[in-house]
N, C-alpha and C positions, 0 to 999 in steps of 0.2 A: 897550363890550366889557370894560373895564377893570373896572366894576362888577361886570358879569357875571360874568368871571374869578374878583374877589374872593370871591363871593355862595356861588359854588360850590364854590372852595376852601376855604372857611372851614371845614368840619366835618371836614375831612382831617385838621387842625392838631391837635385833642385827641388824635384817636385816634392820630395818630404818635406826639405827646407820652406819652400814657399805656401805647402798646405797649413804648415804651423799659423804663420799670421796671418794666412787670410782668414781662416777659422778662428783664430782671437779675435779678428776685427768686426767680424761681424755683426754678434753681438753688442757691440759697442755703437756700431751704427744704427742698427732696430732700434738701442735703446733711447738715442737720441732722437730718431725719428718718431719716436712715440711721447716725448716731451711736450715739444709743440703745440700738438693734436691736444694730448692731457689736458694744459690749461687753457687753449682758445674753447674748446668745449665746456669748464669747467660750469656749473650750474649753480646759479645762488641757494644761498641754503635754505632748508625749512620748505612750506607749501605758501602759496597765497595767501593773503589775509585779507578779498575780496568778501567774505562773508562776513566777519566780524568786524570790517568798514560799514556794510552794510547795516548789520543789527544795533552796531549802536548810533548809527545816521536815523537810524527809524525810532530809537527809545528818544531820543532827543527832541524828532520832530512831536511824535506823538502829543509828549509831555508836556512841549511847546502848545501845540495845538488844543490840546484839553484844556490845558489851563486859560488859556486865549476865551473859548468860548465861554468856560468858566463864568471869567472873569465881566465878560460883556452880560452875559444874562444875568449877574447877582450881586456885581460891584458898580460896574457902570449908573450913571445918576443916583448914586448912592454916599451918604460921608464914608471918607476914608474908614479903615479895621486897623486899630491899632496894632502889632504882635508884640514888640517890647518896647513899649510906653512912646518917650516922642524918637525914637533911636529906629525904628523899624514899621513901618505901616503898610499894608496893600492900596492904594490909590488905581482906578482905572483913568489911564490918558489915552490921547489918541496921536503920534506921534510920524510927522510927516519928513523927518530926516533920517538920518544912523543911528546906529548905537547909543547911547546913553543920553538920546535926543539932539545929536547932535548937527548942524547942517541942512535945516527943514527947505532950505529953499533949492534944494538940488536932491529930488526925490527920485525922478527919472534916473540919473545916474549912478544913484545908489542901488536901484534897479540894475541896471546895467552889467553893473560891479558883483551884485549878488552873484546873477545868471551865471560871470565869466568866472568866478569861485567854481560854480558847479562845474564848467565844463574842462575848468583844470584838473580837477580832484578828480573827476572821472576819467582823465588820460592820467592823471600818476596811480591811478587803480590796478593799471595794467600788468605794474612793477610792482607791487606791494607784496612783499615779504617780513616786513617787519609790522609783529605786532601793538607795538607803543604808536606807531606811525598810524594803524590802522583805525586805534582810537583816536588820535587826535584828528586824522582828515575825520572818522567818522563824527564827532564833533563838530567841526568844520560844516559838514556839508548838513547837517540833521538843523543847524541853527541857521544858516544860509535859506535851508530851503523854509524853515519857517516864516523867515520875516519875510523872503519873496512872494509868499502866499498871503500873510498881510497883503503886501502891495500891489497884486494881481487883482486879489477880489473883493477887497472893502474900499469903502468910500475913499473920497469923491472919483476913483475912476480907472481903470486896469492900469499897471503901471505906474498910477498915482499916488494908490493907498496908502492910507496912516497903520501904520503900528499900534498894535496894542499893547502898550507897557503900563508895568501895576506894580514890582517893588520897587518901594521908597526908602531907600536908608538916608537917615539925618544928614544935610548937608551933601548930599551928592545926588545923580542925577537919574529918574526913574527907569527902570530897563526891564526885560523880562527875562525868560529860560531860555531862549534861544541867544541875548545879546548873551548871557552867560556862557552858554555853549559855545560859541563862537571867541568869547577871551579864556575859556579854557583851553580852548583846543589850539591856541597862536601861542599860549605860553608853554606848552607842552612841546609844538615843533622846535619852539627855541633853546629849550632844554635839550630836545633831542639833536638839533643842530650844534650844539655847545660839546653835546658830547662826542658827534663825528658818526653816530647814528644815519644811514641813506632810508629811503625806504624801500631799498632793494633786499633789508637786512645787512648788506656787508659796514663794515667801519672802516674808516679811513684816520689818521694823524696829521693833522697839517703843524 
């Protein structure tokens, strides 16, 4: 009997033996297997921040734009308005370069340059998760698209337009709400680049 018992037991022994670590292993392997997948899926964080790019691209133009026509109907041929004494006045120019009047003999490609702002800012739109990001392109794009409408449809000719700039602080060079929006919103990426800020949301350390 005792043989017997052996004879017959004997094949039971591998298989218990070998059920053990294949059954520890397994686990081991799904969980590995599910690592991978984990982070090549993983999803930046937060929602989009295509609308609130949006909202302040439109407060900027707007304000740009009011003040533009403003400016032409009730300051234009008119003496400057002082606001603090010789340190701040509203002046209406008409202003056929960049930014702080600068470069008038290359209007066209300041043109140019506007347009190709716009149609970057609206491919990094696409990725926009981070709200600091959302205001400064919205910035960006709200003062771009102002002065390019200058230059589309005011004199002397589409593309050619002057600008309409009206504050003058003492000693430096007359600009509007838009050239403003536009150097708020570069010192704001640079900030946000300093600090490792994407506009995907995530941050990086270099």
């Amino acid at each position: 009997m005792a043989e017997a018992e052996r004879i017959i037991g004997t094949p039971d022994i591998p298989d218990a033996a070998g059920a053990g670590p294949e059954k520890s292993g397994a686990p081991a392997q799904d969980a590995g297997a599910r690592t991978p997948g984990a982070d090549a899926t993983e999803a930046p964080r937060g929602r989009r921040r295509m609308g609130a790019l949006i909202a302040v691209a439109a407060i900027a133009y707007a304000l740009d734009l009011a003040s533009k026509l403003l400016v032409v109907a009730k300051l234009e041929h008119h003496a400057p308005i002082q606001i603090i004494g010789d340190w701040l006045r509203l002046e209406a120019i008409r202003n056929a370069g960049a930014a702080f009047g600068f470069g008038q003999a290359f209007t066209v490609i300041f043109t140019v340059i506007a347009a190709a702002v716009i149609v970057v800012i609206a491919r990094l739109a696409r990725r926009l998760y981070s709200l600091p990001w959302a205001i400064a392109l919205g910035l960006l794009l709200g003062g771009a698209l102002g002065n390019l409408t200058d230059r589309i449809f005011r004199s002397p000719g589409v593309f050619k337009g002057a600008v309409v700039d009206f504050i003058a602080p003492k000693g430096f060079a007359v600009f509007n709400l838009a050239d403003s929006a536009i150097v708020c919103g570069g010192i704001l990426i640079v900030l946000l680049s300093f600090r490792g800020l994407d506009p995907d949301g995530t941050v990086h350390k270099d």
